[in-house]
Residue frames as qw, qx, qy, qz and C-alpha x, y, z in Angstrom:
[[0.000, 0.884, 0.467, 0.000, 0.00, 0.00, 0.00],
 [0.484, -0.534, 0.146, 0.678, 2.95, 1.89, 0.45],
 [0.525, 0.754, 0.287, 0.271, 2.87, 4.90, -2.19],
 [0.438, -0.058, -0.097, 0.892, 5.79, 7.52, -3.08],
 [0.247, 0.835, 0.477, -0.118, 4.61, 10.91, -2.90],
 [0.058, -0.271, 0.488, 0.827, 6.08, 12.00, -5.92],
 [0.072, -0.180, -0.846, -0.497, 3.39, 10.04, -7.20],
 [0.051, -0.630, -0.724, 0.276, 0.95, 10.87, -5.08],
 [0.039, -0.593, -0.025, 0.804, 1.59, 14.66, -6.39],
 [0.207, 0.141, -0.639, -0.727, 0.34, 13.86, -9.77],
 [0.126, -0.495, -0.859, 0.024, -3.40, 12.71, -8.42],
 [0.102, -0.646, -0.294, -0.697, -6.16, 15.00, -8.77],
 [0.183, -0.329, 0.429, -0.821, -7.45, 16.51, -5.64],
 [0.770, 0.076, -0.373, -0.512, -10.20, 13.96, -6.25],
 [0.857, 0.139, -0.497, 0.002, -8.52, 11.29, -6.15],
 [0.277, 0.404, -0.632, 0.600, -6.74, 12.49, -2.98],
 [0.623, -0.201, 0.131, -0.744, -10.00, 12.93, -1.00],
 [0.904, -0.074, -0.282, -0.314, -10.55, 9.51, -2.15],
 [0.686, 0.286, -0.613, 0.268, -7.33, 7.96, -1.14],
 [0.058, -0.358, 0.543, -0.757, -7.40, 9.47, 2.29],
 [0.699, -0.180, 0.222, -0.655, -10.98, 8.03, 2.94],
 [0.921, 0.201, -0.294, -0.159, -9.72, 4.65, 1.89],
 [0.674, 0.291, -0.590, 0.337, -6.92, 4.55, 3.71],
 [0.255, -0.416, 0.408, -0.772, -8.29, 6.18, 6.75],
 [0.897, -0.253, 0.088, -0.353, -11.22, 3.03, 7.04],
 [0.811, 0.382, -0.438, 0.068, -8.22, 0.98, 6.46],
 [0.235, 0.234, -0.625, 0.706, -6.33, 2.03, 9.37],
 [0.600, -0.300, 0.156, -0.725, -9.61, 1.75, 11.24],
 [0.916, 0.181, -0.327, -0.147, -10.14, -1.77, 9.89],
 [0.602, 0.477, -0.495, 0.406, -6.49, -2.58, 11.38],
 [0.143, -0.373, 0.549, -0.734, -6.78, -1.00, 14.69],
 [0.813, -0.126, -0.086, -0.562, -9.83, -3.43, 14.90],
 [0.918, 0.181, -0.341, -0.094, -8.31, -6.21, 14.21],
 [0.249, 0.357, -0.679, 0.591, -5.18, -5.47, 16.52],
 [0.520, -0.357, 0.311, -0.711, -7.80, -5.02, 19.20],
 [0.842, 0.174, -0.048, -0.508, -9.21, -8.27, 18.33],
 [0.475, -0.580, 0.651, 0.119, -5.97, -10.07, 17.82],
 [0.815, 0.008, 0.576, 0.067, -6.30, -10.53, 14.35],
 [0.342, 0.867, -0.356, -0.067, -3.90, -8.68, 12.68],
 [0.933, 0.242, -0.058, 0.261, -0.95, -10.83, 10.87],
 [0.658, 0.205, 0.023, 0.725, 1.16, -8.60, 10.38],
 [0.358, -0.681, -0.273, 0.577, 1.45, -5.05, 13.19],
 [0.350, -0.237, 0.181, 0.888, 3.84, -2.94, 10.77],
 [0.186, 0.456, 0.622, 0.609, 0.92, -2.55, 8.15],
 [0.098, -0.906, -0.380, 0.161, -0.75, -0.18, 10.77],
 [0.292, -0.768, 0.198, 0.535, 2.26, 2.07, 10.68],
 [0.267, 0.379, 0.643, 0.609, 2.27, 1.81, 6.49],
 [0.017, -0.721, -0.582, -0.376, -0.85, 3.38, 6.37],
 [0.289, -0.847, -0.102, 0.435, -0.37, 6.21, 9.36],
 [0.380, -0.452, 0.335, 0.734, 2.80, 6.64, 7.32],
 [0.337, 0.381, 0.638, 0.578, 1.00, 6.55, 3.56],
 [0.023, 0.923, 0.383, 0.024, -2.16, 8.99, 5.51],
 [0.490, -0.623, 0.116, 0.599, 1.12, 11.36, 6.49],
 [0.423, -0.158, 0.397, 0.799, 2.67, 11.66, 3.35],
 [0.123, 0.628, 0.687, 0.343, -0.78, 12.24, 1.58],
 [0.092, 0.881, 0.385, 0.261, -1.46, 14.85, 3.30],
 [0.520, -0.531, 0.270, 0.612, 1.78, 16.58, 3.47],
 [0.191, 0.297, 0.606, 0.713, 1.55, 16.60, -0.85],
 [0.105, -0.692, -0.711, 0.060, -1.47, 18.03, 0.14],
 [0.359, -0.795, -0.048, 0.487, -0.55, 20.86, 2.07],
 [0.461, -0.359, 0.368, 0.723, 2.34, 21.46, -0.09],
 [0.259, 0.328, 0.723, 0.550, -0.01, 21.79, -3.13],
 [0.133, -0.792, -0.561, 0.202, -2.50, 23.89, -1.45],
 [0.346, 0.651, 0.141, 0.661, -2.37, 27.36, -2.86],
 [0.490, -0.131, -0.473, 0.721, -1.03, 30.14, -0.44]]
């Protein structure tokens, strides 16, 4: 899930909006499962914190002044 955000700077605002709400139930979805004690694999929460981070850092940076 891990995206650069070079690339993420060439997505529409659109498509950012979307990515942010998709990766935001995702990291919900995760924190569940940790609760739950069925998450495989721990690091993937800290992917996504780190993917929602970078998103909206491009974000920011894009945002007119």
């Amino acid at each position: 899930m891990t995206t650069k955000a070079t690339a993420m700077r060439e997505w529409t605002p659109e498509e950012c909006a979307a990515k942010e709400r998709e990766w935001t139930q995702a990291l919900f979805t995760l924190r569940l499962q940790k609760s739950t004690g069925q998450l495989e694999n721990p690091m993937k929460i800290a992917e996504v914190r780190r993917d929602i981070a970078w998103l909206k850092t491009v974000a920011r940076q894009a945002a007119p002044k």
